[in-house]
C-alpha positions as CSV (number, residue, x, y, z in Angstrom):
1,X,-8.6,-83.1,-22.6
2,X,-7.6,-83.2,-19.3
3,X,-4.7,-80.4,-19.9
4,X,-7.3,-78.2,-21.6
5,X,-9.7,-78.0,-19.3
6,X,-7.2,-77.0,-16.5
7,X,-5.8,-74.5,-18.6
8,X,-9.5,-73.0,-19.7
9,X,-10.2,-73.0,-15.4
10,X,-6.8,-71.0,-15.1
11,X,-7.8,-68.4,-17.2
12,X,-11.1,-68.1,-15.6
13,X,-9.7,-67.9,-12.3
14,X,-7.3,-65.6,-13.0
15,X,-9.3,-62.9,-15.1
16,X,-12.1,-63.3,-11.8
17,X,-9.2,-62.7,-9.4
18,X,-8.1,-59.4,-11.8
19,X,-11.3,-58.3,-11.9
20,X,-11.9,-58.5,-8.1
21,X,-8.7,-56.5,-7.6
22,X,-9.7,-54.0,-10.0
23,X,-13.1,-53.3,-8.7
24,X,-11.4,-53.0,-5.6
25,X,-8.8,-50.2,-6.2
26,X,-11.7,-48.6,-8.3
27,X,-13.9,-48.4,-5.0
28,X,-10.9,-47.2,-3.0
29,X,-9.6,-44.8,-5.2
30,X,-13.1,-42.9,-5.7
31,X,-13.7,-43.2,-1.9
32,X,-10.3,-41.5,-2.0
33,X,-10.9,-39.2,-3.9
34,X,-14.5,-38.1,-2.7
35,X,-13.1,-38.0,0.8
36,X,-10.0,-35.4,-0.5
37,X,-13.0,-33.3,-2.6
38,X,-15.5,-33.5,0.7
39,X,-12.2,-32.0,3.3
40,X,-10.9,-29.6,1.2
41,X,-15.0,-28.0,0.6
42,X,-15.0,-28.5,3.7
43,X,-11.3,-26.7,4.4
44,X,-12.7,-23.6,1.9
45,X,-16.0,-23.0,4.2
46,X,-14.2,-22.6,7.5
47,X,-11.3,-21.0,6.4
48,X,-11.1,-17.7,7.3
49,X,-10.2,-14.7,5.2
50,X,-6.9,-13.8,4.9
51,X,-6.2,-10.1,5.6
52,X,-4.2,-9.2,3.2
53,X,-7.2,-9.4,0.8
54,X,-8.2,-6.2,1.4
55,X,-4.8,-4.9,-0.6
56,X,-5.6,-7.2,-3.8
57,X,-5.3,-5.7,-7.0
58,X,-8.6,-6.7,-9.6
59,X,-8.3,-5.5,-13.3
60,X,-11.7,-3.7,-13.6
61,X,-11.0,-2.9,-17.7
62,X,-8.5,-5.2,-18.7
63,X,-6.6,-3.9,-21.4
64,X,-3.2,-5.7,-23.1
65,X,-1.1,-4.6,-25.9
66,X,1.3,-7.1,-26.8
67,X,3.1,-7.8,-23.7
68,X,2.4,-5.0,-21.8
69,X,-0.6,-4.7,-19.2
70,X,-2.7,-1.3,-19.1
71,X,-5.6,-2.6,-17.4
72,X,-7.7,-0.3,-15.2
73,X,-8.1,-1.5,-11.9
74,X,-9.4,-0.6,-8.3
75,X,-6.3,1.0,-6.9
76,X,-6.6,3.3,-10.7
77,X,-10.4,3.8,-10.0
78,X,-9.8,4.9,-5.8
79,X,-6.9,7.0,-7.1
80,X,-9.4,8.7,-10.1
81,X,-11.8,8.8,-7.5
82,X,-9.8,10.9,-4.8
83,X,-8.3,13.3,-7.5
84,X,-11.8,13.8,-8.4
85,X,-12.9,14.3,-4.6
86,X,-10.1,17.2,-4.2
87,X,-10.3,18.9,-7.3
88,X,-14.5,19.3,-6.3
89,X,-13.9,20.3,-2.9
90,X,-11.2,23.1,-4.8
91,X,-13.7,24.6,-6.9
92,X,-16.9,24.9,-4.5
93,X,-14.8,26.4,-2.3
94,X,-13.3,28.8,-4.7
95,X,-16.3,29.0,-6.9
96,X,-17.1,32.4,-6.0
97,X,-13.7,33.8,-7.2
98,X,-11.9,33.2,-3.9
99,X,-14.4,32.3,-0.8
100,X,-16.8,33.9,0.9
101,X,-15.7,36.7,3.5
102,X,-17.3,34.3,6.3
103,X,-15.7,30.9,5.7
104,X,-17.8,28.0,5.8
105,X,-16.9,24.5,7.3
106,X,-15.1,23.7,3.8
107,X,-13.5,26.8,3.1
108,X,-11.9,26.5,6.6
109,X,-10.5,23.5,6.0
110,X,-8.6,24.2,2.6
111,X,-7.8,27.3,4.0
112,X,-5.9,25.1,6.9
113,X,-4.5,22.8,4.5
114,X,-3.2,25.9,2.6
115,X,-2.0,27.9,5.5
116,X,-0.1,24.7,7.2
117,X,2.0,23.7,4.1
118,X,2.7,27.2,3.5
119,X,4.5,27.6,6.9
120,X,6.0,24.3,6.4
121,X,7.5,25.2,3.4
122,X,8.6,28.2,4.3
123,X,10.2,27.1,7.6
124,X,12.1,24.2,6.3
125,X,13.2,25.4,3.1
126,X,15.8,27.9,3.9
127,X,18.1,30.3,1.5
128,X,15.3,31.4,-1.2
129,X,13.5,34.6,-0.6
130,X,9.8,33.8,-0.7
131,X,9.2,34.4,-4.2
132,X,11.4,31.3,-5.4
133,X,10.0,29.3,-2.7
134,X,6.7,29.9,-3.8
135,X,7.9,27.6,-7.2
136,X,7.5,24.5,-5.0
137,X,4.8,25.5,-3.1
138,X,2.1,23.7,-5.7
139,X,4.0,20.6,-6.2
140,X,4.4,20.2,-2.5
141,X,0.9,21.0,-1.6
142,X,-0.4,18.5,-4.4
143,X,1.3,15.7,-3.0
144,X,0.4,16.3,0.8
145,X,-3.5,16.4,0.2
146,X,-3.3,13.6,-2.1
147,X,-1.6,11.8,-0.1
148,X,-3.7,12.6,3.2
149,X,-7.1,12.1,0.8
150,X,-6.3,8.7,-0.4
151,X,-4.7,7.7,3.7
152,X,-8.2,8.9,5.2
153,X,-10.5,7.2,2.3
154,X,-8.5,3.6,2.8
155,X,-9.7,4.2,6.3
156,X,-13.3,3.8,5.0
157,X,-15.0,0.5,4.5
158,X,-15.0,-1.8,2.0
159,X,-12.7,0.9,0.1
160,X,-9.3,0.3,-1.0
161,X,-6.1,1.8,0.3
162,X,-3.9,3.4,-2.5
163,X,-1.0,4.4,-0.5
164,X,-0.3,0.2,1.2
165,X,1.1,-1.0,-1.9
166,X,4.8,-0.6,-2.8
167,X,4.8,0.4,-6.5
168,X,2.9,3.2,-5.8
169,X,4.8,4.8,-2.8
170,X,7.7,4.0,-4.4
171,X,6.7,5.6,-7.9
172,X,5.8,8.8,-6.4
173,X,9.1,8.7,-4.3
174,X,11.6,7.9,-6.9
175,X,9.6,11.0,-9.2
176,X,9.7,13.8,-6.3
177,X,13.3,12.8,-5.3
178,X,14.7,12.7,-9.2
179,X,12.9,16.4,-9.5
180,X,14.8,17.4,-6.4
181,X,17.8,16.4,-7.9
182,X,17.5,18.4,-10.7
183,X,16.5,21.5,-9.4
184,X,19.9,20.6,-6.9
185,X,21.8,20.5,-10.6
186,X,19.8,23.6,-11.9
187,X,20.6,25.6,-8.7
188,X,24.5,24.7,-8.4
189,X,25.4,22.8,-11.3
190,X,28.1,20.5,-11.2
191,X,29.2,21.9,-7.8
192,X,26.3,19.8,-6.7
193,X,28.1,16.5,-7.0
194,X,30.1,18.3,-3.7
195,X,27.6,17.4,-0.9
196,X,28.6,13.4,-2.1
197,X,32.2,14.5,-0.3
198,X,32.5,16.2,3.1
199,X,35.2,18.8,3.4
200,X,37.9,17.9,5.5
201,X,38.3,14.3,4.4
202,X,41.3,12.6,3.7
203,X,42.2,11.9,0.6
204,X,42.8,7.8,1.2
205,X,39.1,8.2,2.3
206,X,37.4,9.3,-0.1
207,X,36.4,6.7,-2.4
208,X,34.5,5.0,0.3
209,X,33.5,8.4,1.5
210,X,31.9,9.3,-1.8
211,X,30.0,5.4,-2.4
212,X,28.6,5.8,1.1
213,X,27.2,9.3,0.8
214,X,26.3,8.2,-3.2
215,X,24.0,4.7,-1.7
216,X,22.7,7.6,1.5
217,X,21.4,9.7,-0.8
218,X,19.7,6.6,-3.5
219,X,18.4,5.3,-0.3
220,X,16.3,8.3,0.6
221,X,14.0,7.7,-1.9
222,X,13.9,3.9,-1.2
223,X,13.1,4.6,2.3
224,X,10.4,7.6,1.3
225,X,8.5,4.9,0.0
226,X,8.8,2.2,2.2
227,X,7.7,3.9,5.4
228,X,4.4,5.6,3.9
229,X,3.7,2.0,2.4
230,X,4.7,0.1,5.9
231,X,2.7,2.0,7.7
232,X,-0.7,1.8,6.1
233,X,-0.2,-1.5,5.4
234,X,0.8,-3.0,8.7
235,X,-1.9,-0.7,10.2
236,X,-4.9,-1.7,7.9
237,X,-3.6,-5.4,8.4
238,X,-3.5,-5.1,12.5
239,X,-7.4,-3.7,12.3
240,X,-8.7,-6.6,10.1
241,X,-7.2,-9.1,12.0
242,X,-8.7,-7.7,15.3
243,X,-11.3,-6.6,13.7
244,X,-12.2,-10.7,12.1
245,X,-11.3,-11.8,15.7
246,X,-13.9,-9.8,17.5
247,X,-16.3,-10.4,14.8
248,X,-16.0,-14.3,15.5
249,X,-16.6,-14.3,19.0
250,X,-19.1,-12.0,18.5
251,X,-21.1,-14.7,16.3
252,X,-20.4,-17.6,18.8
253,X,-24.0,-17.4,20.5
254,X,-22.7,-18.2,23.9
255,X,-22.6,-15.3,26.5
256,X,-19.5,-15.3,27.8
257,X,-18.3,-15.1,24.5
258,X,-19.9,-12.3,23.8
259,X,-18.7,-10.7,27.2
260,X,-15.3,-11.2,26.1
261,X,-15.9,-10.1,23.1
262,X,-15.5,-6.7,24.5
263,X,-12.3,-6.5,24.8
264,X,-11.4,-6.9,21.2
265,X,-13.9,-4.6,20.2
266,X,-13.1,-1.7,22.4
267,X,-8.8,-2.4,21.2
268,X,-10.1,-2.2,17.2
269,X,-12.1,1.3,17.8
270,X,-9.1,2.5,19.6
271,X,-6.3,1.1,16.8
272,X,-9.5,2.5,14.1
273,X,-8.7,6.0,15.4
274,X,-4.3,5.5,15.8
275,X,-4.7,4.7,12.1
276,X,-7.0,7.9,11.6
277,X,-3.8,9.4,13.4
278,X,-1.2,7.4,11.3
279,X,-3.0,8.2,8.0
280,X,-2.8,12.2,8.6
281,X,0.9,11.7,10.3
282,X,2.4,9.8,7.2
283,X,0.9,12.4,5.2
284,X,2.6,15.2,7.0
285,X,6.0,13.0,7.4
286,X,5.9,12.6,3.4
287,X,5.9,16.1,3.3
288,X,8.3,17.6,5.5
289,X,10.7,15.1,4.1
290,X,10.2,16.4,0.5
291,X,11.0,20.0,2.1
292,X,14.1,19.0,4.1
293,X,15.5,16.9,1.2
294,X,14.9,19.9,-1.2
295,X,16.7,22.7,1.0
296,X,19.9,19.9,1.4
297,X,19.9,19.8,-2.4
298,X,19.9,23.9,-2.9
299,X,22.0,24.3,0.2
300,X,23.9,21.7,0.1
301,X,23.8,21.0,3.9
C-alpha cells in the first residue's frame, strides 16, 4: 500500500508541476505577443510616409487574361487625362477654323509651342529642304507637349507623375529611336550600317570599332529614357522629403520650431519652382535629342 500511495502522490505532483509550467509559458508567450502587436501599432502610427509613395502604381480597373495584366491604373488614367487636356486646348483654339486674328491668352501659347519646335526642327535637322522636314514635324511636336503636359501636371498636388517611372520613359524612347532607325534605313539603305565604322580606321580595329559604335548607338535610347525619368523622379522625391520635414516642425507647437521652420519652407517653394524649371527643360532636352539623333541617322554625321 505503501508503494501505491507514493506512486499515486508522484503523479499528482508531477502533472501540478506541468501544469504550473504550462500556465506559465502561456502567460509569457501572450504577454509576448501583445507586447510585439502593441510596438509594431505603435511603429505603424509614427512612421512616417515614405516618399516614394507618391510614384505607386494602383490598378483602378483590374483586368487579367490568363497571365497577362491589362489593368487600368492611375498612371493610364493621368496619361488619358493629359491627352484629353491637349487635344481640348487644340480644338478651342482652332475651333474657328484657325484662331482669331487677335490671339487670345491660349491661342498665344499654342501658337509658341508651334513656332518654337518648328525652329527647332528646322535648325537641327539639317540636309532636307523644308518640305521633307515637315514629315517629322507632327511626330516631334506630339511628343514635346505631351511630354511637357504630363511634367507640369505631376507638378500639381495630389496628382501623379507619368514621366518618373522607367517603363514609360523607356517605352517611348525605345519607339522614337527604332522609328529613327528606320527612316535612317529608308533614307540610305544599307549604306546606313556605315556610320557603325568611321572612315580611316584600321582594319585590325575594326571589330571593336564596329561593337563600340553598335552598344553607343543601343545606348542612346537607354540613356533617352533614363534622364527624363531621373530627373522627375529624384526632383519630386527631394520636394516631398522637404516638403514632410517642414510640415513636421511646423506641427510641433513650440515656437521656435515653428521659427525654424522657415527655413525649410522657404528651400521647398524655391526647389517647387527648379522643378517647374526641370519639368519644361526635360521636355525640351527630350526633344532636341529626337532632332539631333534623327539628322545623324539621314546624315550620317
Amino acid at each position: 500500500m505503501r508503494v501505491v500511495k507514493d506512486y499515486y502522490v508522484t503523479i499528482e505532483r508531477t502533472v501540478t508541476d506541468n501544469a504550473i509550467i504550462f500556465d506559465y509559458h502561456h502567460y509569457h508567450n501572450n504577454y509576448y505577443y501583445y507586447n510585439l502587436s502593441a510596438f509594431a501599432e505603435m511603429q505603424t502610427r509614427t512612421q512616417a510616409p515614405s516618399p516614394l509613395e507618391q510614384f505607386s502604381i494602383l490598378p483602378l480597373i483590374p483586368m487579367n487574361i490568363g497571365n497577362l495584366y491589362f489593368s487600368f491604373t492611375n498612371s493610364s488614367l493621368f496619361m488619358l487625362l493629359t491627352l484629353s487636356l491637349v487635344l481640348l486646348l487644340i480644338h478651342f483654339v482652332t475651333k474657328k477654323g484657325g484662331g482669331n486674328l487677335v490671339p487670345n491668352a491660349w491661342q498665344s501659347l499654342v501658337e509658341l509651342i508651334y513656332d518654337f519646335v518648328l525652329n527647332l526642327v528646322n535648325e537641327q535637322i539639317g540636309g532636307l529642304s523644308g518640305n521633307v522636314k515637315q514629315k517629322f514635324f507632327p511626330c516631334i511636336l506630339v511628343t514635346f507637349i505631351f511630354l511637357l503636359f504630363c511634367n507640369l501636371q505631376g507638378m500639381i498636388p495630389y496628382s501623379f507623375t507619368v514621366t518618373s517611372h522607367f517603363l514609360i520613359t523607356l517605352g517611348l524612347s525605345f519607339s522614337i529611336f527604332i522609328g529613327i532607325t528606320i527612316v535612317g534605313f529608308q533614307r540610305n539603305g544599307l549604306h546606313f550600317l556605315s556610320f557603325l565604322l568611321p572612315a580611316g580606321v584600321p582594319l585590325p580595329l575594326a571589330p571593336f570599332l564596329v561593337l563600340l559604335e553598335l552598344i553607343s548607338y543601343c545606348f542612346r535610347a537607354l540613356s533617352l529614357g533614363i534622364r527624363l525619368f531621373a530627373n522627375m523622379m529624384a526632383g519630386h522625391s527631394l520636394v516631398k522629403i522637404l516638403s514632410g520635414f517642414a510640415w513636421t516642425m511646423l506641427c510641433m507647437n513650440d515656437l521656435l520650431y515653428f521659427i525654424g521652420d522657415l527655413g525649410p519652407l522657404f528651400i521647398v517653394l524655391a526647389l517647387t519652382g527648379l522643378e517647374l524649371g526641370v519639368a519644361i527643360l526635360q521636355a525640351y532636352v527630350f526633344t532636341i535629342l529626337i532632332c539631333i539623333y534623327l539628322n545623324d541617322a539621314i546624315n550620317l554625321h
